[in-house]
PDB file of N, CA, C and O in Angstrom:
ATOM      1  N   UNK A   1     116.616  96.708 104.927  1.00  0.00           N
ATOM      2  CA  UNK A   1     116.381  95.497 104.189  1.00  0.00           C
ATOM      3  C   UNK A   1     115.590  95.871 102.940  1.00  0.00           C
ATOM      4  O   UNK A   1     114.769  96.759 102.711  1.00  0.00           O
ATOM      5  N   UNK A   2     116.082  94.959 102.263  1.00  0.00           N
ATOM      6  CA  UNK A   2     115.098  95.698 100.789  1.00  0.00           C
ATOM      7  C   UNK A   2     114.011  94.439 100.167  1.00  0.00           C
ATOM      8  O   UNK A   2     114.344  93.315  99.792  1.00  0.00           O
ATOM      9  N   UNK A   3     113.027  94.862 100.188  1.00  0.00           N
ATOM     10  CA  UNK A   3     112.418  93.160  99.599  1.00  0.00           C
ATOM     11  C   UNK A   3     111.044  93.275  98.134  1.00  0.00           C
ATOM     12  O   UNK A   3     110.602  94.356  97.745  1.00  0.00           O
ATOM     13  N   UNK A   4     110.815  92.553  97.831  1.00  0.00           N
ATOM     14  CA  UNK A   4     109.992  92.746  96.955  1.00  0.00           C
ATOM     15  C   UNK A   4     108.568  92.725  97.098  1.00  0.00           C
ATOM     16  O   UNK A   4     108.078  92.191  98.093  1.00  0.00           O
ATOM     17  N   UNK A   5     107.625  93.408  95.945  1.00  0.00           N
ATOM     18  CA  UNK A   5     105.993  93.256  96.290  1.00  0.00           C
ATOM     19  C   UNK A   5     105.673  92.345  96.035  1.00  0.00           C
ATOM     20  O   UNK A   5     104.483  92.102  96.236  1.00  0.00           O
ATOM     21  N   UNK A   6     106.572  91.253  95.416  1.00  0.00           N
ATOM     22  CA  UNK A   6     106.243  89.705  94.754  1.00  0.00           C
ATOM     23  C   UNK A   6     105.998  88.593  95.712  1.00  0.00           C
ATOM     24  O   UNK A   6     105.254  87.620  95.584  1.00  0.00           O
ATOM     25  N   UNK A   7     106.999  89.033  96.981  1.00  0.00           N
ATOM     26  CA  UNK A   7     107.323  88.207  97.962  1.00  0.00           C
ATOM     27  C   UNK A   7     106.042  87.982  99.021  1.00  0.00           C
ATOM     28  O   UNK A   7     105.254  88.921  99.135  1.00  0.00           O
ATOM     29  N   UNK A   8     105.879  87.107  99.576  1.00  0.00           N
ATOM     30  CA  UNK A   8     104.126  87.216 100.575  1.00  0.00           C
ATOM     31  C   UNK A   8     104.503  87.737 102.037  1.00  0.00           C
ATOM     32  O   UNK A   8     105.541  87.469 102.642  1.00  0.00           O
ATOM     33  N   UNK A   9     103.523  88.479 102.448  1.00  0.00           N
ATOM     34  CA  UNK A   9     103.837  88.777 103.672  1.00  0.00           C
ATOM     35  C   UNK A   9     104.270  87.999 104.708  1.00  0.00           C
ATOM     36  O   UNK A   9     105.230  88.142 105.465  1.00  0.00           O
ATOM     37  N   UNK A  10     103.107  86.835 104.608  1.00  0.00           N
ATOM     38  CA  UNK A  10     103.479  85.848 105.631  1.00  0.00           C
ATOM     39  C   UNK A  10     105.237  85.896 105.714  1.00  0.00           C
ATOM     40  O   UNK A  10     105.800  86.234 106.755  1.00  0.00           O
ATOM     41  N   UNK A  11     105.870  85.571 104.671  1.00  0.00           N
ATOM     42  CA  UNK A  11     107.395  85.416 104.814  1.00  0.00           C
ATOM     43  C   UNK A  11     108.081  86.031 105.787  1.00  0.00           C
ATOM     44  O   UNK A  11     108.731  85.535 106.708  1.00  0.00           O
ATOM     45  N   UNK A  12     107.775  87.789 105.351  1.00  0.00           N
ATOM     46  CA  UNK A  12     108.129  88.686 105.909  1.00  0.00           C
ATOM     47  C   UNK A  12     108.367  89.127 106.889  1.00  0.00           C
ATOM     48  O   UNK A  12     109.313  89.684 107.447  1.00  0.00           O
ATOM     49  N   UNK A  13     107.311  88.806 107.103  1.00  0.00           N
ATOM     50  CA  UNK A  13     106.817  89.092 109.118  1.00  0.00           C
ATOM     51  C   UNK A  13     107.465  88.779 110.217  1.00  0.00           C
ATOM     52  O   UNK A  13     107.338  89.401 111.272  1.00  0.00           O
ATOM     53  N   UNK A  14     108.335  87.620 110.022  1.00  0.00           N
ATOM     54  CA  UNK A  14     109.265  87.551 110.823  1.00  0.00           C
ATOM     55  C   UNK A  14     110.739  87.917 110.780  1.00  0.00           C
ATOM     56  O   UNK A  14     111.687  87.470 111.426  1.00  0.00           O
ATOM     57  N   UNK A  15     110.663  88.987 109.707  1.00  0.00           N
ATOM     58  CA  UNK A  15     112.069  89.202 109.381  1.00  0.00           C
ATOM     59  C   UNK A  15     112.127  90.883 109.779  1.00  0.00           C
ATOM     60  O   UNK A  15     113.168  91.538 109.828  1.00  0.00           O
ATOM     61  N   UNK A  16     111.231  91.223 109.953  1.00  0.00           N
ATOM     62  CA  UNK A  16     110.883  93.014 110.183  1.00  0.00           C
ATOM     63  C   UNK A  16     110.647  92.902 111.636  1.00  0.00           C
ATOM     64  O   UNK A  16     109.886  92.184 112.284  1.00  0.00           O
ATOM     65  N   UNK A  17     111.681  93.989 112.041  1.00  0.00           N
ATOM     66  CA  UNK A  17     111.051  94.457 113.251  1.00  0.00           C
ATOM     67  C   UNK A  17     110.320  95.800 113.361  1.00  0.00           C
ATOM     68  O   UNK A  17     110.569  96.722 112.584  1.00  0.00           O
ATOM     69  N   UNK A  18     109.557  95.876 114.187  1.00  0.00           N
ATOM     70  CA  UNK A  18     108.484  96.670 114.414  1.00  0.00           C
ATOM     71  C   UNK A  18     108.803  97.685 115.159  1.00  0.00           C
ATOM     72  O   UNK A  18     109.767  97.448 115.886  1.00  0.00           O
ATOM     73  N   UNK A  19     108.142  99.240 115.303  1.00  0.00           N
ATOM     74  CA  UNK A  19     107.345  99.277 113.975  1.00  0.00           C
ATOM     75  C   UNK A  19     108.570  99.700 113.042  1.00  0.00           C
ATOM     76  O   UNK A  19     109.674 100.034 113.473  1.00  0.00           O
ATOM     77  N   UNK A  20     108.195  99.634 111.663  1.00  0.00           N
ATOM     78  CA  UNK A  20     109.243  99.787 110.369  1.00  0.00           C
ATOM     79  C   UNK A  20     108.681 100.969 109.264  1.00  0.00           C
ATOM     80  O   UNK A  20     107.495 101.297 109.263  1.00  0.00           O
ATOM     81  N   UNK A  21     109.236 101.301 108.741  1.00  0.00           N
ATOM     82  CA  UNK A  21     108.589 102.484 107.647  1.00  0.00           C
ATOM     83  C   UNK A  21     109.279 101.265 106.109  1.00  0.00           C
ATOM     84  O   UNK A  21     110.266 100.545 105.959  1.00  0.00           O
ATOM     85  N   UNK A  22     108.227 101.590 105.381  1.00  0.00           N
ATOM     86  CA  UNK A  22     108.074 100.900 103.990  1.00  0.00           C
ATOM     87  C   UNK A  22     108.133 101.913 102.985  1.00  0.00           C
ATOM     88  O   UNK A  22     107.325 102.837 103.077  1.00  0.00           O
ATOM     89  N   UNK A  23     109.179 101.896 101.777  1.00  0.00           N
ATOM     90  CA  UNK A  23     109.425 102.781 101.340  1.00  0.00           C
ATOM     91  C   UNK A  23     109.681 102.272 100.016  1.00  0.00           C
ATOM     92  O   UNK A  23     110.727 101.629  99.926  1.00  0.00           O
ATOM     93  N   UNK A  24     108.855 102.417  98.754  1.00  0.00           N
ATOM     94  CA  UNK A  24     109.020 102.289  97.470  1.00  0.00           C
ATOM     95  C   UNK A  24     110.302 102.725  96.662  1.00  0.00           C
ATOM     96  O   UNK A  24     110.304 103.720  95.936  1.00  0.00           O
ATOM     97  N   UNK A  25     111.212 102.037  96.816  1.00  0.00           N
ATOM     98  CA  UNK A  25     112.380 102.150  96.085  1.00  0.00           C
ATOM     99  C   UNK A  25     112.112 103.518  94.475  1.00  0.00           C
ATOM    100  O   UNK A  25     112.684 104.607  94.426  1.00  0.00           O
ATOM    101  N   UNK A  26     111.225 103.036  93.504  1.00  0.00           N
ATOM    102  CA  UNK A  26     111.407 103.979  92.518  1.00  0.00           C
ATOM    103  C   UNK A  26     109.999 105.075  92.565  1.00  0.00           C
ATOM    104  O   UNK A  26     109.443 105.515  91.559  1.00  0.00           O
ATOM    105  N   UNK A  27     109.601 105.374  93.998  1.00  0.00           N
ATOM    106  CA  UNK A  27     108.419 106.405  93.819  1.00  0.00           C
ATOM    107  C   UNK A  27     109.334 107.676  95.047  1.00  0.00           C
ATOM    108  O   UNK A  27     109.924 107.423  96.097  1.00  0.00           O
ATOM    109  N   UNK A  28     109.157 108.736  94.495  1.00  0.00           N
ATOM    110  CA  UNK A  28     109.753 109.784  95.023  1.00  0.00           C
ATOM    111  C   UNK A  28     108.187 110.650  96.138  1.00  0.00           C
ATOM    112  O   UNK A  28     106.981 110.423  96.235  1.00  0.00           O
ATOM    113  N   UNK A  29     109.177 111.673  96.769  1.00  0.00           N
ATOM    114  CA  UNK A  29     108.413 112.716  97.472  1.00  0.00           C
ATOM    115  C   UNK A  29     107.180 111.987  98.292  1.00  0.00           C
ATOM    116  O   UNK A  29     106.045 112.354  97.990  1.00  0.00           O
ATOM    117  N   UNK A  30     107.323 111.049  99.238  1.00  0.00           N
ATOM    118  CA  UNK A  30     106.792 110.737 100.592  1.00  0.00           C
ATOM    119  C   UNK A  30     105.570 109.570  99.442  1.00  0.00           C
ATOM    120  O   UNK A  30     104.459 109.229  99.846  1.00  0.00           O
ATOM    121  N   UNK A  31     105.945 109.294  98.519  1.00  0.00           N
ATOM    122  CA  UNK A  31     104.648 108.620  98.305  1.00  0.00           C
ATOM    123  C   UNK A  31     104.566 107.374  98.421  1.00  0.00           C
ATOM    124  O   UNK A  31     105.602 106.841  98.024  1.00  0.00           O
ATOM    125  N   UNK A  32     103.715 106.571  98.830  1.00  0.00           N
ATOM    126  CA  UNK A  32     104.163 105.320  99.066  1.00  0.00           C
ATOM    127  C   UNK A  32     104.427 104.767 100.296  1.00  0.00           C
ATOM    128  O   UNK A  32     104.339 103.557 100.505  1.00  0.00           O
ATOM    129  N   UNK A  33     104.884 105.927 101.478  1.00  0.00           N
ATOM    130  CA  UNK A  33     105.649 105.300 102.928  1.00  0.00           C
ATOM    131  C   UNK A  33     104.785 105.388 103.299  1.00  0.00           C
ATOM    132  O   UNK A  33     103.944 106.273 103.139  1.00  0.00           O
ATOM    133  N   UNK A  34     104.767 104.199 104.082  1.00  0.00           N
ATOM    134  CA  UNK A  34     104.043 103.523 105.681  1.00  0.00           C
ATOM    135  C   UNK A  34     104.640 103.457 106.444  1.00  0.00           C
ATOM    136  O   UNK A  34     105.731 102.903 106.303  1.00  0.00           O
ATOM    137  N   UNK A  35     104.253 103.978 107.650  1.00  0.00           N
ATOM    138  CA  UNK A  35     104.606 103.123 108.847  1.00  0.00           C
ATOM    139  C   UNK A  35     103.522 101.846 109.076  1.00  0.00           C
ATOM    140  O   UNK A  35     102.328 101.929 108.788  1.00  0.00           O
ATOM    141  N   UNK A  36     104.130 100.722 109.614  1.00  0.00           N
ATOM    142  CA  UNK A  36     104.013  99.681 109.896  1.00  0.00           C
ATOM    143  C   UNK A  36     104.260  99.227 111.822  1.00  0.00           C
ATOM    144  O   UNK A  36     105.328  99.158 112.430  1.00  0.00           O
ATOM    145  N   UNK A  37     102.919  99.003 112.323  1.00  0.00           N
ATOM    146  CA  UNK A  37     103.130  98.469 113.754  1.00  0.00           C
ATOM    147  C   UNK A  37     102.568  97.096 113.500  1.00  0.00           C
ATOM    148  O   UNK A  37     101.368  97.153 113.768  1.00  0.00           O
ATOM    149  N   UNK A  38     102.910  95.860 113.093  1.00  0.00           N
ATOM    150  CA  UNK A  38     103.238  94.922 113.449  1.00  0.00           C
ATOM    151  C   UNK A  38     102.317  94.324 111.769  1.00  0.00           C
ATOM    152  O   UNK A  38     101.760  94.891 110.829  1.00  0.00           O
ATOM    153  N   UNK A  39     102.575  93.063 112.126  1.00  0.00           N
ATOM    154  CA  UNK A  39     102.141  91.929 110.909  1.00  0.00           C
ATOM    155  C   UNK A  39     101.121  92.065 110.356  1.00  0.00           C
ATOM    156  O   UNK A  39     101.353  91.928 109.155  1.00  0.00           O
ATOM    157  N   UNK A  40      99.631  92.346 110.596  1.00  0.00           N
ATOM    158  CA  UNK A  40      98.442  92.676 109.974  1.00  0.00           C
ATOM    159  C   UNK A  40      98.664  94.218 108.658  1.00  0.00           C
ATOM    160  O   UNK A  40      98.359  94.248 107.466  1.00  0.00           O
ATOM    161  N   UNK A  41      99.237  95.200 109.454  1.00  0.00           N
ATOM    162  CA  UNK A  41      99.835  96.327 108.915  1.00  0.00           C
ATOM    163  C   UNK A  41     100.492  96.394 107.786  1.00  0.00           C
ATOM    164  O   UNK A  41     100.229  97.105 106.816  1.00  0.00           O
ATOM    165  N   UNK A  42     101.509  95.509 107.945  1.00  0.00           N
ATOM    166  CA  UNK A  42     102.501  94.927 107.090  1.00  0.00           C
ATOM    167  C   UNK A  42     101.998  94.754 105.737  1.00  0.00           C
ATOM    168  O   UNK A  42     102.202  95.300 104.652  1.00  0.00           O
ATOM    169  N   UNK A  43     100.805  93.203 106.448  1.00  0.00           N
ATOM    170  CA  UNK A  43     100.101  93.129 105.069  1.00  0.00           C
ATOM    171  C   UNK A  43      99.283  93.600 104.427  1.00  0.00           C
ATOM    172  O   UNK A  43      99.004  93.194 103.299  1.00  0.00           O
ATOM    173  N   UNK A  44      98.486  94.964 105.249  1.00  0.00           N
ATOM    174  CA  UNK A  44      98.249  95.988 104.257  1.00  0.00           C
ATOM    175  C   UNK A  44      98.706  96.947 103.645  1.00  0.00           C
ATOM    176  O   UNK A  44      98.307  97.305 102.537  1.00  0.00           O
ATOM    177  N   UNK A  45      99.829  97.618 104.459  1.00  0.00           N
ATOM    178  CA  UNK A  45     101.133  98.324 103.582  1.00  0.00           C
ATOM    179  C   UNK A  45     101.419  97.337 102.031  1.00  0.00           C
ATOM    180  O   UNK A  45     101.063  97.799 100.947  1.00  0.00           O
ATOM    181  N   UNK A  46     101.924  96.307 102.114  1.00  0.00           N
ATOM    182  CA  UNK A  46     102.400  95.981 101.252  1.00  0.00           C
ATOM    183  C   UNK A  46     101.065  96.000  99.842  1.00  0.00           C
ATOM    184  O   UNK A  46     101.357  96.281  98.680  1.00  0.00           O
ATOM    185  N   UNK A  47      99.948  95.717 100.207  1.00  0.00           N
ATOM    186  CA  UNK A  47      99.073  95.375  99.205  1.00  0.00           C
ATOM    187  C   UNK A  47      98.626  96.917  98.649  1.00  0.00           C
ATOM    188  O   UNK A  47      98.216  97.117  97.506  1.00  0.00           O
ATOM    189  N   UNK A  48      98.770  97.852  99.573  1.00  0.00           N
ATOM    190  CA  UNK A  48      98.406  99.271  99.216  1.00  0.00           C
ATOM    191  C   UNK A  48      99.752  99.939  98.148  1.00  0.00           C
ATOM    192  O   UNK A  48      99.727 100.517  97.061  1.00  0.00           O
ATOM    193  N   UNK A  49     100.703  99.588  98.938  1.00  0.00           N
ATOM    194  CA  UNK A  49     102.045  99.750  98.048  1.00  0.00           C
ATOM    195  C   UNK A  49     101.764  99.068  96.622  1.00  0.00           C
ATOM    196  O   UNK A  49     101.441  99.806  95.691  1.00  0.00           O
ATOM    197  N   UNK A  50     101.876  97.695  96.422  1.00  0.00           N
ATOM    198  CA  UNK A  50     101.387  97.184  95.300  1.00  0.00           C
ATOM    199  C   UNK A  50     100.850  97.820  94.479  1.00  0.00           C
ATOM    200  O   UNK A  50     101.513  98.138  93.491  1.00  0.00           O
ATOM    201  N   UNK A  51      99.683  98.171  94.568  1.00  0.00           N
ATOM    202  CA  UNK A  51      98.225  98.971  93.998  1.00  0.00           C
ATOM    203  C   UNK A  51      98.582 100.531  93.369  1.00  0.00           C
ATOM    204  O   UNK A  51      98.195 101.096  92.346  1.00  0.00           O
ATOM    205  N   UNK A  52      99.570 100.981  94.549  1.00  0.00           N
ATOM    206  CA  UNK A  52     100.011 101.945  93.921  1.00  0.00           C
ATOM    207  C   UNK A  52     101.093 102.087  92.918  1.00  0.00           C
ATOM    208  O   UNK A  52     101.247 103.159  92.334  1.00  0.00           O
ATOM    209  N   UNK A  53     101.850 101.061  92.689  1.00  0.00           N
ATOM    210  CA  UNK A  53     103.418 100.893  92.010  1.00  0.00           C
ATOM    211  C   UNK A  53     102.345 100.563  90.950  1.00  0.00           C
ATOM    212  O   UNK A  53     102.245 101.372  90.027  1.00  0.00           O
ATOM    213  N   UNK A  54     101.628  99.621  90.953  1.00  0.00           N
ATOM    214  CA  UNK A  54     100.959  98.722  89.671  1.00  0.00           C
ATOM    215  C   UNK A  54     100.237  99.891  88.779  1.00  0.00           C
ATOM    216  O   UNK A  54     100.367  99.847  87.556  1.00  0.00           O
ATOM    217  N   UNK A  55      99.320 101.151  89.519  1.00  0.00           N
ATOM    218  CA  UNK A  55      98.947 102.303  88.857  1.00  0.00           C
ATOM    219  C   UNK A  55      99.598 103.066  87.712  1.00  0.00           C
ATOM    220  O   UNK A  55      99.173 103.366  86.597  1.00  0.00           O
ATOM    221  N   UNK A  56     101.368 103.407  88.647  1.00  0.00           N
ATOM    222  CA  UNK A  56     101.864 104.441  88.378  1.00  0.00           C
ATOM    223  C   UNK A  56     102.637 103.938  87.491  1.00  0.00           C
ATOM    224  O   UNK A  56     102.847 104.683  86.534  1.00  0.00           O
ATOM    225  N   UNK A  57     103.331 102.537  87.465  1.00  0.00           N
ATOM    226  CA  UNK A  57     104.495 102.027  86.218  1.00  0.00           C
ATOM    227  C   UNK A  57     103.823 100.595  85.490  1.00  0.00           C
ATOM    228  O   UNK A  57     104.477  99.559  85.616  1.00  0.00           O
ATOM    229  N   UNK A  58     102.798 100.561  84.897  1.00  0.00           N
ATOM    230  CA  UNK A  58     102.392  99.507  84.466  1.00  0.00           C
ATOM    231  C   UNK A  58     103.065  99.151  83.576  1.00  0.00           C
ATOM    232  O   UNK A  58     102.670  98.202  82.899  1.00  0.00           O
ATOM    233  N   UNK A  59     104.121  99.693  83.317  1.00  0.00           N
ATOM    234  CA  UNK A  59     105.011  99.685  81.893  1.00  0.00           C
ATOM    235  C   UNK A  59     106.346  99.014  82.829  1.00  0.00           C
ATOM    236  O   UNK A  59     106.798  98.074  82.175  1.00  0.00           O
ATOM    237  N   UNK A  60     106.968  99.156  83.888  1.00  0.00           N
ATOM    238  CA  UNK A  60     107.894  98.948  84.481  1.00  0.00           C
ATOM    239  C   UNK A  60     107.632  97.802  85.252  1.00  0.00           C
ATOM    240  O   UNK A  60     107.009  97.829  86.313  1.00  0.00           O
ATOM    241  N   UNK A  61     108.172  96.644  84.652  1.00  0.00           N
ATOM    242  CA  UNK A  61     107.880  95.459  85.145  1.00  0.00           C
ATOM    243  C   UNK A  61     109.250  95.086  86.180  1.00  0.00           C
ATOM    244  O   UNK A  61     109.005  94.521  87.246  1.00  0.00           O
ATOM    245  N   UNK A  62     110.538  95.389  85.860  1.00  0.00           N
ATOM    246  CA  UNK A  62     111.803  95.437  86.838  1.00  0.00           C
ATOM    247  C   UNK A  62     111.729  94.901  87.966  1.00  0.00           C
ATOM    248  O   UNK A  62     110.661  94.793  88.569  1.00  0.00           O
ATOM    249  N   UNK A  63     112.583  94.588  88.306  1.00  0.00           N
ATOM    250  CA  UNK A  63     112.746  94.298  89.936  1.00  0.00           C
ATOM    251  C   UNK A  63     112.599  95.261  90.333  1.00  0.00           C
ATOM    252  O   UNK A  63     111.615  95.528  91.023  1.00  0.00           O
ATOM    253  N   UNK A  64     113.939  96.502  89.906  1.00  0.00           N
ATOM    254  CA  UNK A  64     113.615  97.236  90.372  1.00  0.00           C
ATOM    255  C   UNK A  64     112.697  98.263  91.018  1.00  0.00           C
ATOM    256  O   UNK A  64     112.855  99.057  91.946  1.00  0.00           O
ATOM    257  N   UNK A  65     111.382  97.888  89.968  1.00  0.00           N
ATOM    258  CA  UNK A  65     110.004  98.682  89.874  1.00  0.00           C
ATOM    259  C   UNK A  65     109.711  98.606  91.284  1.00  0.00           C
ATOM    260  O   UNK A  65     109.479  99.557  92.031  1.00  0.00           O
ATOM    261  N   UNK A  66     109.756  96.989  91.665  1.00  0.00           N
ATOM    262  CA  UNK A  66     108.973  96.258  92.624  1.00  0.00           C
ATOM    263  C   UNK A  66     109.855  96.357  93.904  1.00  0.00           C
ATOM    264  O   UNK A  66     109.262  96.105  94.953  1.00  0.00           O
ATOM    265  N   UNK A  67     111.336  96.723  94.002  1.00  0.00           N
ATOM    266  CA  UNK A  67     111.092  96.996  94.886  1.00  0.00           C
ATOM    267  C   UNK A  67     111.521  97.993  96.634  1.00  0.00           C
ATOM    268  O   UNK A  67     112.248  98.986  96.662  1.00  0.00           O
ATOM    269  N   UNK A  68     110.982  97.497  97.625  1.00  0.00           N
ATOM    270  CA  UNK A  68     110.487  98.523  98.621  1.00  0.00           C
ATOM    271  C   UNK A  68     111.975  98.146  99.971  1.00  0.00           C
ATOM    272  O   UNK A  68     112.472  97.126 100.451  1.00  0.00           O
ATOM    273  N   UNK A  69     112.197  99.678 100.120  1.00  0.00           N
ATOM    274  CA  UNK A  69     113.331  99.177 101.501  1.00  0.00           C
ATOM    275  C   UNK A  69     112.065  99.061 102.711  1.00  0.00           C
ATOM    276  O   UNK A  69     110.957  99.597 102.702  1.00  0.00           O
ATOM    277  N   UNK A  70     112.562  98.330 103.535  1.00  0.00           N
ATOM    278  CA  UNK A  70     111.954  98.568 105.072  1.00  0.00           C
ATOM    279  C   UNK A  70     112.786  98.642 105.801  1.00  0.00           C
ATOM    280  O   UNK A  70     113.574  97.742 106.093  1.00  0.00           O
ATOM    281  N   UNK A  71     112.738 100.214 106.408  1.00  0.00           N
ATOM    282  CA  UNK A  71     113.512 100.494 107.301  1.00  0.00           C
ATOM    283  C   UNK A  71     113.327 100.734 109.083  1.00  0.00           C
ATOM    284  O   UNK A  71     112.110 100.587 109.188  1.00  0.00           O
ATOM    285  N   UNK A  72     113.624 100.895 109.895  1.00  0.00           N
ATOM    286  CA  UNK A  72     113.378 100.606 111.219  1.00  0.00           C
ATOM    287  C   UNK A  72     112.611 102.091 111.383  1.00  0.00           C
ATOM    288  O   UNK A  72     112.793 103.074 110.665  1.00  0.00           O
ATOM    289  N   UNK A  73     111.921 102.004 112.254  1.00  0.00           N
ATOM    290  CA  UNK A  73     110.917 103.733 112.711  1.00  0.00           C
ATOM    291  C   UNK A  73     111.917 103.871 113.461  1.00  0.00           C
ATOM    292  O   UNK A  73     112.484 103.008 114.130  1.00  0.00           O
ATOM    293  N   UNK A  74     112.328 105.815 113.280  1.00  0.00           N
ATOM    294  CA  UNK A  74     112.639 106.369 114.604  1.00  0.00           C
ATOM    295  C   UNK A  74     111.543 107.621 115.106  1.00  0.00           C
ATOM    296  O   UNK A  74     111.187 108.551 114.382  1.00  0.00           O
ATOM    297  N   UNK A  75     111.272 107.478 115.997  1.00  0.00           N
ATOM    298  CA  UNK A  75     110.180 108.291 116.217  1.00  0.00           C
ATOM    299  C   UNK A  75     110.788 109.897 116.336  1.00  0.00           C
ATOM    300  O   UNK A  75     111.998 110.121 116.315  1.00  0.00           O
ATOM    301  N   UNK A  76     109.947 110.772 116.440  1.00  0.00           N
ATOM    302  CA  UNK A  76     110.775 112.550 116.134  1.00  0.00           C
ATOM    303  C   UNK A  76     110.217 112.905 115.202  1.00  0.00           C
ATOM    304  O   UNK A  76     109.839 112.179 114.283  1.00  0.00           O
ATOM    305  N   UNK A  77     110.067 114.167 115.296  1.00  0.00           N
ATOM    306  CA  UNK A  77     109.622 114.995 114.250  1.00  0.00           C
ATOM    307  C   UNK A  77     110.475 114.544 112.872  1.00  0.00           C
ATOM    308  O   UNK A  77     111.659 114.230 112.749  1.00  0.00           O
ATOM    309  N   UNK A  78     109.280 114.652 111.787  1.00  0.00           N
ATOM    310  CA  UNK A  78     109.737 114.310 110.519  1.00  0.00           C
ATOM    311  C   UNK A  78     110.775 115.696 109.819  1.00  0.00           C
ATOM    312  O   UNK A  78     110.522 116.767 110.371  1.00  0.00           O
ATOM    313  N   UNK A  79     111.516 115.750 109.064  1.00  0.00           N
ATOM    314  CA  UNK A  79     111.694 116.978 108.471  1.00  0.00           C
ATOM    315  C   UNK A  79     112.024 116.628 107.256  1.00  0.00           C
ATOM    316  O   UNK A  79     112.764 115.646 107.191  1.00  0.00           O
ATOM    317  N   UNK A  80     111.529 117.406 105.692  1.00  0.00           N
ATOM    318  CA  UNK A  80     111.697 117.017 104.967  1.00  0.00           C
ATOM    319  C   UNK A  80     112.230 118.037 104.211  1.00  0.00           C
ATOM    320  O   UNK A  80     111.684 119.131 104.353  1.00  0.00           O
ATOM    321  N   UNK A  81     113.759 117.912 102.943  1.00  0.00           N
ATOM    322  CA  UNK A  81     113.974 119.471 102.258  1.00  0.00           C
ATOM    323  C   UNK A  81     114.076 119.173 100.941  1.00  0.00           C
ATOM    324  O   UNK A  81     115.006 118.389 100.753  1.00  0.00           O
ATOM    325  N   UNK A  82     113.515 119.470  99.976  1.00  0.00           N
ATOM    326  CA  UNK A  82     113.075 119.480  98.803  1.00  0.00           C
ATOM    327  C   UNK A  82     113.588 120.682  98.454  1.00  0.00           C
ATOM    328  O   UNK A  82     113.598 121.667  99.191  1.00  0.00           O
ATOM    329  N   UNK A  83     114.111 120.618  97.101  1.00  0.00           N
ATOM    330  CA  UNK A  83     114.760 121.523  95.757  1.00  0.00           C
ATOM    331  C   UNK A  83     114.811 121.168  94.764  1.00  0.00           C
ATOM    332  O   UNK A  83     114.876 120.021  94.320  1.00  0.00           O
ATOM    333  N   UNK A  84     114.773 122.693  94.009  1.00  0.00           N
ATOM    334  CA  UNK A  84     115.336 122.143  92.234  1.00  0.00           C
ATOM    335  C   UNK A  84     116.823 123.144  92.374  1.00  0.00           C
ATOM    336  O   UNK A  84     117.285 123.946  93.185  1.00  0.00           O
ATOM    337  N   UNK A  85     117.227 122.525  91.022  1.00  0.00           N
ATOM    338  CA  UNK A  85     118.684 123.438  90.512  1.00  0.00           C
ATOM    339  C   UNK A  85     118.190 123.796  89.512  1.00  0.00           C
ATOM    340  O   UNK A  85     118.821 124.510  88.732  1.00  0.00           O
TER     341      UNK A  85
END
């Protein structure tokens, strides 16, 4: 699901199931993700997310800027593979 930092948590909360990873659509290399175990979480993920998008693109007002997929947790080791060309 993809939603915005504009949108209030309260909304939210019943539309996410738990727990969920929160993931800043235009910030790369792990920055930004939360995991999220339930509604309080939520609404501090989202306000920490905020804070950080608002830092890094104060120039990028977009939807796009703003916004974040939430995707379902699968639990397991993380693995991550990073390159250049």
């Amino acid at each position: 699901m993809r939603i915005s930092t504009d949108e209030p948590p309260e909304h939210l909360s019943g539309m996410v199931s738990y727990p969920a990873v929160l993931k800043p659509v235009t910030l790369s290399g792990s920055r930004g993700v939360i995991k999220v175990n339930g509604k309080d979480e939520l609404k501090g993920a989202l306000n920490r997310i905020r804070k950080i998008i608002n830092s890094i693109s104060r120039k990028e007002s977009t939807q796009e800027a703003r916004s974040i997929l939430v995707e379902e947790y699968i639990d397991g080791n993380e693995v991550a593979v990073e390159g250049l060309i």
